[in-house]
C-alpha positions, 0 to 999 in steps of 0.5 A: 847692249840692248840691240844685242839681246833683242838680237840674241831673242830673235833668233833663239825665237826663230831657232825655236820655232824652226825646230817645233816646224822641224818636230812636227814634220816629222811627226806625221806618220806616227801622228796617223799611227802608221808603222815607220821608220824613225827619222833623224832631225832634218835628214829624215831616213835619207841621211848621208844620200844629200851628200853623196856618201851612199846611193838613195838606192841603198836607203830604200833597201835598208828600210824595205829589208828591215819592214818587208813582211810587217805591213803592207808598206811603211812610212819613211822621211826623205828630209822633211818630206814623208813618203810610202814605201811599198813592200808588198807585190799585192799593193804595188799591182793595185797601184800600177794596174788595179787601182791605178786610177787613184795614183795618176800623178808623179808629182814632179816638178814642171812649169811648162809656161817658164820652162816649155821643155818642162812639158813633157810626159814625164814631169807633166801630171793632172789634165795636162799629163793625160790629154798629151797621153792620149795624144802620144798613144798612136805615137808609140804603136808596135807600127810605127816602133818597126819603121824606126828600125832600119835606121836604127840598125844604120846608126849601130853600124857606127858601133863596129866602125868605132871597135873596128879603128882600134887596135886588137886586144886594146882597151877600150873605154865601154861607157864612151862606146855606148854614150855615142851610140845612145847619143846618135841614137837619140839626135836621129830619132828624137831631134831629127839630126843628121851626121852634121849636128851630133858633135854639139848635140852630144855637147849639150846632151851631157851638159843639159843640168848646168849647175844641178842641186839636189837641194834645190830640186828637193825645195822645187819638189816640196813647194812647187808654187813658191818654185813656179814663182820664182821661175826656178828652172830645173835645166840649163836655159843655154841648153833648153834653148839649144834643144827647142832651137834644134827641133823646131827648125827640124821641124820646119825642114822637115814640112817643106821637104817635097819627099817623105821624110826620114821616119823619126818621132818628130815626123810621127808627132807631127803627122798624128791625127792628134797632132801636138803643137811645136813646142810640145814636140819639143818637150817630148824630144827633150824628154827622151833625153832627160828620161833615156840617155842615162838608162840606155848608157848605164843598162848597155854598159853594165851589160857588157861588164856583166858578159865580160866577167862570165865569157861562156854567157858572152859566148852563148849570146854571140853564137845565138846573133850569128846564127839568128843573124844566119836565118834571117840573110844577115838581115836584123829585122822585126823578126829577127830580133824576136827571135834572139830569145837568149839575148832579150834574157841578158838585157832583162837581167841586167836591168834586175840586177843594175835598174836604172830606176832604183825606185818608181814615184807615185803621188794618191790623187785621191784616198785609197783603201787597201783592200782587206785591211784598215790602211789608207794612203791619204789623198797627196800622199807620195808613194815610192815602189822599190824596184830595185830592191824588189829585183834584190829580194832572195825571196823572189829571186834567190842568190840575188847578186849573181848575174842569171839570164836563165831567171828569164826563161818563160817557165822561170818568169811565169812561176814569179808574182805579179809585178816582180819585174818592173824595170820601165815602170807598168800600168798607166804611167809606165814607160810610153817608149818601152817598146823602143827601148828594148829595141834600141838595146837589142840592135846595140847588143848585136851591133856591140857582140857580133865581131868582138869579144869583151873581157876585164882587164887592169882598168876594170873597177871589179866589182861595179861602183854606183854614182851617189850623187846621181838618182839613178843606178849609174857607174861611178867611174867609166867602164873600161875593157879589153876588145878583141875582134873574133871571126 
């Protein structure tokens, strides 16, 4: 009887105490006597996103809704954790361009020593995260982006190939379509593969979370030494080790060829004044997956169903590929794809409308003052950026839901404010492969609406659902379509 009430006081006393720690995390912002959103016990202002019954998406444009207007940003709880939300364009410029030198960090988790592909420029932050910047820089020049290009048009080949092997008017499944464009893509470009090894490769390039927690990857987030200790790793070791595998015996290849070999990011890493050593390569390979394959199938794929519910826009952009198409002697050149103004106008606004990146995490390196005001971000404080929300806002873009590329002719861009348009992030952390990416949308675009015509059909999901349980802005379910061959 006596072991039982010691045992009940025991845990009354720890219940107690968990609850006082509870009370007094989420006290933060009003103890600092900044304006916010009041928090729910544990959940914070993020409850139902954990358990995937709303997207993260959907809580950051509750709260930017609500506060937009009232303060130049607003503290919220994602759990336990208290971040800033930006809400004014003023602040977000300072962040990413002015005062960027107060905001270096992401504060991601990494541990390059028990994870080596953790070592990329996304997760990395602090003296680490810039040395291998500097190093990346001469990396991603417009130069070396263009000699990439003939062999990216070689891989959208497969894009026809694949369409032109089904049956007319057949429907067709679009989120497979792209995911194997990306796929090949991304093997060639990144990993240095040929044809041989895309099946596997595409294997573990859907596989590589293994059994991915977000509760854990919070707990990763909130205490990362106690992480580092316990050697959590954030992937699937099978595939980590497949993926360092693969690109060190790339590498290997590729010094002892007597040719100049194919030009890929490998070759370029490798060949740099500064060059990286294996394993480091291997951690920026592996960070194009991680941070590109979702962002390309989603953007690619959304863009198709947006162009398959408008046909006179799906018109206007073919005819546009032809006749640049026409030109330049069927040729798809630097040139020519600078010149396919309307089609560039589709992707952006496809990436406003459906961002692949809802938000753009930020943590102070050091305090800040806002200038004008009485504000300070603290020095650790987080910082999330809305972007998606901001892409939504009616004030800066009006009628928000409807699908509009003429909001990206230059007259229309040039009338916005500053840092209105942020789907790759900006400023010193921003996409380092922005220019590749918008490469490797637009040869896609081409590859994908030259001799086919996209329309909704009965397996269409209308409108659009996202995944909850995904970060990102993805679909919940495959993107499915009519395909029609036109000549």
């Amino acid at each position: 009887m006596e072991l039982l009430h010691r045992t009940l006081l025991a845990t009354i006393g720890a219940l107690s105490v968990f609850y006082a720690l509870v009370k007094v995390s989420l006290g933060y912002w009003k103890r600092r006597g900044i304006l916010h959103e009041k928090p729910k016990f544990l959940w914070g202002n993020i409850k139902g996103v954990v358990q995937g019954k709303r997207h993260a998406q959907d809580a950051l444009q509750e709260i930017y809704s609500n506060y937009k207007g009232r303060a130049p940003f607003v503290g919220f709880f994602a759990c336990l954790k208290p971040f800033i939300l930006a809400l004014d364009l003023e602040l977000v410029h300072n962040i990413l361009f002015t005062d960027a030198g107060h905001f270096t960090s992401r504060g991601l988790y990494s541990n390059s020593d028990g994870e080596p592909l953790s070592g990329n420029l996304l997760q990395m932050d602090g003296h680490k995260w810039r040395s291998l910047h500097a190093k990346s820089a001469e990396v991603f020049t417009p130069a070396n982006i263009q000699k990439l290009l003939p062999r990216l048009v070689q891989i959208s080949a497969g894009i026809q190939k694949d369409l032109s092997s089904a049956k007319l008017q057949q429907t067709h499944n679009i989120s497979q379509l792209v995911a194997g464009y990306n796929v090949n893509v991304l093997a060639s470009m990144a990993f240095g593969l040929g044809d041989r090894g895309v099946e596997e490769f595409s294997q573990w390039a859907h596989n590589y979370w293994g059994k991915f927690s977000l509760w854990r990857a919070y707990l990763a987030l909130e205490f990362p030494l106690i992480a580092r200790l316990l050697q959590y790793k954030s992937y699937a070791e099978a595939a980590t080790s497949y993926f360092e595998r693969i690109t060190l015996s790339q590498l290997k290849e590729q010094r002892g060829r007597d040719r100049q070999p194919l030009q890929t990011f490998l070759h370029l890493y490798s060949n740099a004044s500064q060059p990286l050593s294996d394993i480091q390569i291997a951690a920026q390979a592996f960070g194009f997956l991680v941070a590109g394959l979702t962002p390309l199938n989603a953007t690619l794929g959304f863009c198709l169903y947006e162009l398959a519910r408008q046909p006179e826009l799906q018109d206007r952009v073919r005819a546009e590929i032809r006749k640049t198409l026409q030109q330049h002697d069927s040729q798809l050149s630097g040139e020519c794809l600078r010149d396919l103004k309307y089609s560039k106008q589709v992707l952006n606004e496809t990436l406003r409308l459906h961002t692949p990146y809802p938000f753009l995490l930020r943590r102070a390196t050091k305090d800040f003052e806002l200038p004008k005001s009485v504000f300070i971000i603290a020095r650790g404080n987080n910082v999330l950026i809305p972007t998606a929300a901001i892409h939504r806002d009616p004030e800066i873009y009006p009628e928000p839901e409807r699908f509009d590329p003429d909001r990206f002719e230059e007259e229309a861009m040039n009338l916005r404010p500053k840092a209105a348009f942020l789907p790759f992030g900006d400023g010193l952390r921003g996409c380092i492969a922005k220019r590749f990416v918008e490469q490797v949308l637009l040869v896609g675009l081409v590859a994908l609406l030259q001799h086919h015509r996209y329309s909704p059909c009965a397996e269409t999901t209308m409108p659009v659902e996202y995944n909850n349980r995904m970060l990102l802005l993805a679909p919940k379910s495959d993107i499915k379509l009519k395909v029609e061959r036109v000549d």
